[in-house]
N, C-alpha and C positions, 0 to 999 in steps of 0.2 A: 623479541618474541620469536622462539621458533617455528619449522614449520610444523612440527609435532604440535605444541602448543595453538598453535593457528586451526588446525582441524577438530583439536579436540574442544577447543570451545565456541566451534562455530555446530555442532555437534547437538542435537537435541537427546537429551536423556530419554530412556524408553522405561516405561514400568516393568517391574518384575514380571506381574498380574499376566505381560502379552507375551514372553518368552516362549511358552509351550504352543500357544497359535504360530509366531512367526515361524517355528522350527518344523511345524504341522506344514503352512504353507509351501516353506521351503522344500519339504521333503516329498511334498505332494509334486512339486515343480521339476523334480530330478525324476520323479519316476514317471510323471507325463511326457519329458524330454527323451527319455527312452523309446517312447510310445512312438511319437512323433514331436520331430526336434522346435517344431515351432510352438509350440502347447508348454515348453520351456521359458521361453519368453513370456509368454501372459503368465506363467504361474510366479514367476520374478519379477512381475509388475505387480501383482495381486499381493505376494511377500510385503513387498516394497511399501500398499498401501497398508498392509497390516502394522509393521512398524510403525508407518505415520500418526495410525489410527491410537496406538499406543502412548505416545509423544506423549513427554511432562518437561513442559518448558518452565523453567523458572519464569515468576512474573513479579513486578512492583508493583504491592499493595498499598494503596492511601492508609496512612493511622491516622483516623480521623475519627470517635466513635459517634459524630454525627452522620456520617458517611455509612451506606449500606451498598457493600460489592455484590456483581456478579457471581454465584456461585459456579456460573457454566460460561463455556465459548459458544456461541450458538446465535438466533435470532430470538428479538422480545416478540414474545407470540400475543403476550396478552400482559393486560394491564387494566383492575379494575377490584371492586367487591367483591368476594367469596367468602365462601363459609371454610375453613380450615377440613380436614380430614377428619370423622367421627374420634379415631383412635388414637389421636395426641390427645385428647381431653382438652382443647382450649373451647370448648363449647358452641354452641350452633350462632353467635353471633359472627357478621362478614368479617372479615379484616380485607388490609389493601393484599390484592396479588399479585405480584409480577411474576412471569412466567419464561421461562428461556428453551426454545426448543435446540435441539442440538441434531446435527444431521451424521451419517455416516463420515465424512469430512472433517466434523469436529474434535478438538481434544478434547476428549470425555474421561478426563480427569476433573473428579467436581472441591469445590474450595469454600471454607465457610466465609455467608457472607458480613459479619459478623463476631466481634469476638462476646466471651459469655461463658455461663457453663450449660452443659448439655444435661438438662432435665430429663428428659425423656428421649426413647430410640421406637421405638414401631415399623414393625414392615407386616406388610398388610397382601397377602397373595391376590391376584385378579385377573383381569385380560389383559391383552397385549394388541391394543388397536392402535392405530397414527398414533402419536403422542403429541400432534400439532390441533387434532382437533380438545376439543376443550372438554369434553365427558372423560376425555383419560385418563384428569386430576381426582377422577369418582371413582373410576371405573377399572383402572389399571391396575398390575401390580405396583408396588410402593412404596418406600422406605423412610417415614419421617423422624425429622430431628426435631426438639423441642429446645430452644436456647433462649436461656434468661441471661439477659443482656443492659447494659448499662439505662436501655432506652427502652425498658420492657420484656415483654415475652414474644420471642417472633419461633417462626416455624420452617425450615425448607425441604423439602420432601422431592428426593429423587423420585420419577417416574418413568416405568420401562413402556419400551414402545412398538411398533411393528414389528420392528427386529430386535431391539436388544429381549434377552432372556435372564440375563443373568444383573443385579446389582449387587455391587459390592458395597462397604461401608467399613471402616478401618479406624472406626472413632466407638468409645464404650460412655455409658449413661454415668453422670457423675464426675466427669471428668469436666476440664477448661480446655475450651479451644479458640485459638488466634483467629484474630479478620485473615483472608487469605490460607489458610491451613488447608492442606488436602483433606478431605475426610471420606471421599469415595470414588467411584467410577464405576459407570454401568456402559456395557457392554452390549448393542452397537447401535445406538441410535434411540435419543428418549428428552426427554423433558428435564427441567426442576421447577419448583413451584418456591417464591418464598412469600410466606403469610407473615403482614406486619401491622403495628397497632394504625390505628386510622389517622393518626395524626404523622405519618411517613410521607414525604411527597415526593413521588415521581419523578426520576430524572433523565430517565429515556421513553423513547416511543418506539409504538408498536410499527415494527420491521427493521428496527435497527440492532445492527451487532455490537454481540457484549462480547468481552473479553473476562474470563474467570481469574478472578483476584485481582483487575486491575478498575474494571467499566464502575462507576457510580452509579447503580440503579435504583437507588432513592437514598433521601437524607431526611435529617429528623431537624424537625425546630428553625424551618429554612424560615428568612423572613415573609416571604411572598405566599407563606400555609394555607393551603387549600383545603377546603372539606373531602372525607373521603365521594369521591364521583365515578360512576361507568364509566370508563373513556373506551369508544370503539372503533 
């Protein structure tokens, strides 16, 4: 292998989506170096984070369709009963939730956790509070997906947060989409929520990192099936 080949696959891919930010930052960073030559440096570290920010790493998805992946990188913030969002229409009974919050730090590229087809699409405008406290899944702006899937009807629903403003979504209603498949990214700092039938069980806890397209955050039909429970 050469050394050409050696860089270029040690090399994280950057989404399209962050080109016009990193070239902003960059350019902001030349013309504060004018200013004052040390305000160069932090605007070439700031760049730097923004590319990160961007990162789409290839990952290895389990095919398992007992298996339900992370859609996000981030920490499990919650795990328990909810009611689904008014505007997917799966109606006011709870399903299980598992919740992934995602920090400025994280690849906020999001991945279905899931394969199926995509019933329904919804975003839904609102606030923009923490996306770690638990009213944000009510209260915040919000984009959910409705996926009929081998094990039922499940739901994931990006949620934008403190900072993020903008969510993207790059998947249309009607179509089939892969376990592991990108389907969105929001922009900078926010939640996903996935709503599953009650017979799902839990495969992570609350403060542990998930990994999007790779982490097990619940499965279906495990021998050891639990009723759906609070867990806090």
């Amino acid at each position: 292998m050469s050394v050409i080949e050696s860089v270029r696959n040690s090399l994280v891919p950057v989404r399209r989506e962050g080109y016009p930010f990193i070239a902003a930052f960059a350019g902001a960073a030349i013309v504060l170096g004018l200013v004052w030559s040390p305000l160069f440096w932090i605007g070439l570290i700031l760049t730097g984070w923004c590319a990160y920010f961007f990162r789409d790493p290839e990952r290895v998805t389990p095919v398992d369709d007992r298996f339900v992946i992370s859609p996000a990188d981030g920490i499990v913030s919650a795990i328990g009963p909810a009611a689904p969002p008014r505007e997917l229409g799966l109606g006011p009974a709870e399903m299980m939730r598992v919740s992934v919050f995602m920090n400025v730090f994280s690849c906020h590229v999001n991945r279905a956790p899931i394969r199926g087809r995509i019933a329904r699409i919804e975003h839904r405008p609102g606030k923009f509070l923490n996306a770690e406290l638990d009213k944000a899944s009510t209260e915040n702006e919000r984009n959910g997906l409705v996926i009929e899937s081998p094990n039922g009807t499940i739901a994931v629903v990006q949620v934008a947060g403190l900072v993020a403003r903008r969510i993207l979504c790059w998947v249309d209603a009607g179509t089939s989409i892969g376990v592991g498949d990108r389907f969105g990214l929001i922009r900078f700092g926010s939640r996903l929520d996935v709503y599953l039938p009650s017979d799902a069980v839990p495969r992570v806890a609350i403060g542990q990192t998930a990994v999007a397209g790779e982490t097990i955050i619940a499965e279906f039909g495990g021998a050891d099936a639990s009723p759906l429970v609070r867990i806090s």
